[in-house]
Residue frames as qw, qx, qy, qz and C-alpha x, y, z in Angstrom:
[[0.211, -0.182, -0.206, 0.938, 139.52, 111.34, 61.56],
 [0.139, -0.233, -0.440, -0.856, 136.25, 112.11, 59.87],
 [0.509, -0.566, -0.648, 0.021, 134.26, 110.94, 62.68],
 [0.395, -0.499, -0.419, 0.647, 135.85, 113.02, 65.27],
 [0.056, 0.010, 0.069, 0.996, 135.62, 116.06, 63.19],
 [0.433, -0.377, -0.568, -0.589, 131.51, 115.24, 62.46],
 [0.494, -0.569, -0.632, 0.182, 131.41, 114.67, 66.31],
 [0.310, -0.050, -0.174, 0.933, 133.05, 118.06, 67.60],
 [0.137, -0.271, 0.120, -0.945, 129.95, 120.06, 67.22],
 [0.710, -0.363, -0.564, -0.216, 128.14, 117.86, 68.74],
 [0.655, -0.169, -0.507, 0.534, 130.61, 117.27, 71.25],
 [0.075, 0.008, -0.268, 0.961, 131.16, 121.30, 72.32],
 [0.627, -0.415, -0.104, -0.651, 126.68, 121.69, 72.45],
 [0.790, -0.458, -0.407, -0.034, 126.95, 118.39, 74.82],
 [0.579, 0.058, -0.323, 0.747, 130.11, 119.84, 76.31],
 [0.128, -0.353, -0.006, -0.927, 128.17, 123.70, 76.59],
 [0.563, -0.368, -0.104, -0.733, 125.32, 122.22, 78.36],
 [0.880, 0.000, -0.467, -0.087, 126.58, 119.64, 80.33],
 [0.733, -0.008, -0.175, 0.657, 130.21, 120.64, 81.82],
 [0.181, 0.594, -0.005, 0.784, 129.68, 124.06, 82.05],
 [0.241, -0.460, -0.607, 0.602, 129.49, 125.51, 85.98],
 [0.028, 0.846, 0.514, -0.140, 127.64, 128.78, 86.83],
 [0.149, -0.762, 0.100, 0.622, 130.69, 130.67, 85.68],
 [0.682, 0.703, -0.028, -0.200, 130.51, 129.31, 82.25],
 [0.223, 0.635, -0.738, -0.044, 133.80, 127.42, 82.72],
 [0.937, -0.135, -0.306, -0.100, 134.45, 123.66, 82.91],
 [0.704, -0.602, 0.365, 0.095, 135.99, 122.08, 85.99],
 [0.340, 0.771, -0.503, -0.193, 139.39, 121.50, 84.98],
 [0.547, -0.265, 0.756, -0.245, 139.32, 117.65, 86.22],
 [0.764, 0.376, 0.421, -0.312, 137.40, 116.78, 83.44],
 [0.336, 0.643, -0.664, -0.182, 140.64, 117.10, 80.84],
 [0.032, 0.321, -0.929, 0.182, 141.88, 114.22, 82.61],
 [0.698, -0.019, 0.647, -0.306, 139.20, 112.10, 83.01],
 [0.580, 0.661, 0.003, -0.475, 139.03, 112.01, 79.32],
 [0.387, 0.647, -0.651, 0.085, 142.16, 111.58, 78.91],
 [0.314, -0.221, 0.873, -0.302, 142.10, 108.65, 81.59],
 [0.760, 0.235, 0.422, -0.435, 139.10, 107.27, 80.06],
 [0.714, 0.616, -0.269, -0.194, 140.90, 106.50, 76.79],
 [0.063, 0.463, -0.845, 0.259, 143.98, 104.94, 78.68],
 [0.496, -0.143, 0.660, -0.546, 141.53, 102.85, 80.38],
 [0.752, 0.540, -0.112, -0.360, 139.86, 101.70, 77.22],
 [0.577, 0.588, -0.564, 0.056, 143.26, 100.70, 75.90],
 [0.182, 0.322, -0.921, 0.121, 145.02, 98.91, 78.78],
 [0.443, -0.003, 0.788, -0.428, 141.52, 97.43, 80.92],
 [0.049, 0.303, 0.788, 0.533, 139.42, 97.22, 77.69],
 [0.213, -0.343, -0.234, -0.884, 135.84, 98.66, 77.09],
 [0.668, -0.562, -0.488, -0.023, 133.08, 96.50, 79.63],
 [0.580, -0.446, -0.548, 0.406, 135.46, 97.25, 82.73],
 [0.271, -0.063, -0.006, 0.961, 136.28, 101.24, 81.74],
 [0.315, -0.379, -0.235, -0.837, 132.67, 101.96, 81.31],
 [0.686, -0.588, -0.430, 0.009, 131.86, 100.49, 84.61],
 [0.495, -0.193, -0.192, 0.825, 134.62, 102.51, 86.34],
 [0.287, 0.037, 0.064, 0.955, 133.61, 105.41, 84.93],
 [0.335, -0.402, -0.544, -0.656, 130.18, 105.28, 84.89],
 [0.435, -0.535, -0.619, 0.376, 130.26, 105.02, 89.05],
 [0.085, -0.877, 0.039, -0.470, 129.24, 107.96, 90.89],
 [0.754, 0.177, -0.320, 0.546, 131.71, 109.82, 92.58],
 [0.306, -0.868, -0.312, 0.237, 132.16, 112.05, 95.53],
 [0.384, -0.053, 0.195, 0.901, 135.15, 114.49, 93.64],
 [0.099, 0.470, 0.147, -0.865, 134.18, 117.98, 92.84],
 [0.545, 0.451, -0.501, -0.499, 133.64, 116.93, 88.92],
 [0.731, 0.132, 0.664, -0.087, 132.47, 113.37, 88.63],
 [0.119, -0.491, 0.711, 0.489, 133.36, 111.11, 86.02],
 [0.342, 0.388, 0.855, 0.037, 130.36, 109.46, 85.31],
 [0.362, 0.708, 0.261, -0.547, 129.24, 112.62, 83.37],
 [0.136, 0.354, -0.773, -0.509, 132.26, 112.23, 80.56],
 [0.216, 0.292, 0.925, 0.115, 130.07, 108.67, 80.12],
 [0.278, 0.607, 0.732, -0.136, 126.83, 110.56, 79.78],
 [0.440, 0.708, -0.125, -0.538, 128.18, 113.06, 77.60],
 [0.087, 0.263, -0.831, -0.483, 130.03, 110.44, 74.73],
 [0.270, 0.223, 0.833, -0.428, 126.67, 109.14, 75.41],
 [0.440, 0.805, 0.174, -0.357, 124.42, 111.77, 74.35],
 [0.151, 0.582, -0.660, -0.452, 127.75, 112.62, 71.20],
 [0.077, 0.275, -0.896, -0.341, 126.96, 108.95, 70.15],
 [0.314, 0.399, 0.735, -0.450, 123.63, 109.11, 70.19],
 [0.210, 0.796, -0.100, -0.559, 123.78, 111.71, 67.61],
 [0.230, 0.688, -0.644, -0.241, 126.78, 110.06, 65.92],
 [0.211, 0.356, -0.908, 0.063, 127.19, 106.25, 66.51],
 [0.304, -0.010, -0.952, 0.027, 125.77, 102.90, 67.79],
 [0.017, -0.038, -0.582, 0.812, 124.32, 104.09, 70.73],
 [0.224, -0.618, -0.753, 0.014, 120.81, 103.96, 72.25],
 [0.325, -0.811, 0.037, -0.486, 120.11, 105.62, 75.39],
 [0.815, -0.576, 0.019, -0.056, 121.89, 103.77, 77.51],
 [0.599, 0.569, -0.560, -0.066, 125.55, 103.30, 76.84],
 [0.353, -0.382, 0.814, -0.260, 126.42, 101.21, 80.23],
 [0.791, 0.114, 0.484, -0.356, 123.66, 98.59, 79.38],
 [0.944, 0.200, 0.155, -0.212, 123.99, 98.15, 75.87],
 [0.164, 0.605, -0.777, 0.061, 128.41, 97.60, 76.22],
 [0.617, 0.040, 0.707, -0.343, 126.56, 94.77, 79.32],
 [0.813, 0.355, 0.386, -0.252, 124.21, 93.23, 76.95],
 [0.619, 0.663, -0.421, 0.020, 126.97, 93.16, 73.61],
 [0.078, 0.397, -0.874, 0.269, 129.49, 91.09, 76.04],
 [0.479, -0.174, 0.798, -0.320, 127.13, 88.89, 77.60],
 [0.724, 0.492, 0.029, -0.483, 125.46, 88.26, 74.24],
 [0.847, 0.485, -0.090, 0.198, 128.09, 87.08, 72.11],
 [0.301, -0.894, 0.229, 0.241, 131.64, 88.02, 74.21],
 [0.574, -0.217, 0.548, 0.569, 133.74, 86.84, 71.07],
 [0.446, 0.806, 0.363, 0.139, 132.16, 88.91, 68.59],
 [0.337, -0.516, 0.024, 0.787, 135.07, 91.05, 68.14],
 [0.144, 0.194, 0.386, 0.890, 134.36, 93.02, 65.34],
 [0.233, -0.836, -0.411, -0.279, 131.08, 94.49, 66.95],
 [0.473, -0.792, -0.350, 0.161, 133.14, 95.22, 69.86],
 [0.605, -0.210, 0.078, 0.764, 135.89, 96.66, 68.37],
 [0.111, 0.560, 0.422, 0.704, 133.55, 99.07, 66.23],
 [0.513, -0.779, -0.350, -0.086, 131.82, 99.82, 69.66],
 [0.631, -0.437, -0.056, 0.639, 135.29, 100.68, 71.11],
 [0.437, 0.319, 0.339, 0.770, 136.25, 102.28, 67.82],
 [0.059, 0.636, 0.356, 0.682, 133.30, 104.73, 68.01],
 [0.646, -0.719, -0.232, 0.109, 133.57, 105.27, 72.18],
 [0.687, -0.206, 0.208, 0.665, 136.96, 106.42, 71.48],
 [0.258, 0.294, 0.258, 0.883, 136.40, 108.75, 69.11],
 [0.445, -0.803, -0.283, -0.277, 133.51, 110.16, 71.28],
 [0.703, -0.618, -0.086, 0.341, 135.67, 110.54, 73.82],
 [0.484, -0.080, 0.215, 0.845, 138.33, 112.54, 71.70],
 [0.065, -0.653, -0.362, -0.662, 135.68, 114.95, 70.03],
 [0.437, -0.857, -0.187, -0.201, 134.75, 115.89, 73.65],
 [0.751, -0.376, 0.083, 0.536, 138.21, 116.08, 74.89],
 [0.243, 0.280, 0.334, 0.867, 139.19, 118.53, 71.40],
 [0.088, -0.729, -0.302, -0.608, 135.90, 120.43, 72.41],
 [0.616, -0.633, -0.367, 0.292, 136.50, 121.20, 76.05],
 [0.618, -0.240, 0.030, 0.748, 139.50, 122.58, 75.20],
 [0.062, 0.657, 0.357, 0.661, 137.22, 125.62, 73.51],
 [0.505, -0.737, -0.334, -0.299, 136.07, 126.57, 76.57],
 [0.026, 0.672, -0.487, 0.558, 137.63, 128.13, 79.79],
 [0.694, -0.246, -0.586, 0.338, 138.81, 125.75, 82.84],
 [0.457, -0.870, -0.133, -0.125, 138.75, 126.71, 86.41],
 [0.328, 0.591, -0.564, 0.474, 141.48, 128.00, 88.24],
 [0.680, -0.343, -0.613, 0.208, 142.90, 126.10, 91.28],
 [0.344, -0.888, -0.184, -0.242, 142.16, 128.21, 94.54]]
C-alpha cells in the first residue's frame, strides 16, 4: 500500500494534466477503463491488456491515454522507461519465463493503475447529456 500512496500525487498532476477537458472535469469513461484495465491484467494477463489498451480508439475518451498516464506515474515511480508498450514486448520476448520480473512489472502496473483510479476520483466527472 505504500506504493500507491507515494504514487497518488503523482498520479492526480498526471491525472490534472492529462484527463482533464476544457471544463476542468474528467470524462467519466475513464473510471471504468481503469477499472477494466485491472480486470484485464488479472484474467488476460499483462502483454495482451497493454496491447488492448494501448490501441487507439474512436470513443469520446480513449483508453490508450489510462496507458500513457500509468506510464508517465511509473516513470516517476517504477520500472518504466518511456515506453511502457515496448518495454512489457521486449521483457516477454526476452526471457517469457522470467516470472518474477514479470510479476514485479505487473505488480507495479497495477498499482499505477490504482493510484490513478484513487486520484480521478478527486476531481469532477462529466455529466451524461
Amino acid at each position: 500500500m505504500k506504493r500507491i500512496q507515494k504514487m497518488i500525487p503523482t498520479a492526480m498532476d498526471v491525472a490534472d494534466r492529462n484527463l482533464k477537458n476544457g471544463q476542468g472535469q474528467i470524462n467519466k469513461e475513464f473510471n471504468g477503463y481503469i477499472s477494466s484495465f485491472g480486470s484485464s491484467i488479472i484474467s488476460a494477463g499483462l502483454l495482451p491488456s497493454v496491447i488492448f489498451f494501448s490501441q487507439k480508439g474512436e470513443s469520446a475518451s480513449n483508453r490508450h491515454e489510462v496507458i500513457l498516464c500509468i506510464e508517465k506515474i511509473l516513470q516517476q515511480h517504477g520500472p518504466i522507461g518511456h515506453n511502457i508498450i515496448n518495454e512489457v514486448k521486449v521483457l516477454y520476448q526476452a526471457n517469457p519465463i522470467d516470472h518474477a520480473t514479470i510479476s514485479r512489472l505487473t505488480d507495479s502496473i497495477s498499482d499505477a493503475a490504482v493510484a490513478l483510479k484513487l486520484a480521478i476520483r478527486t476531481f469532477p466527472k462529466t455529466k451524461k447529456d
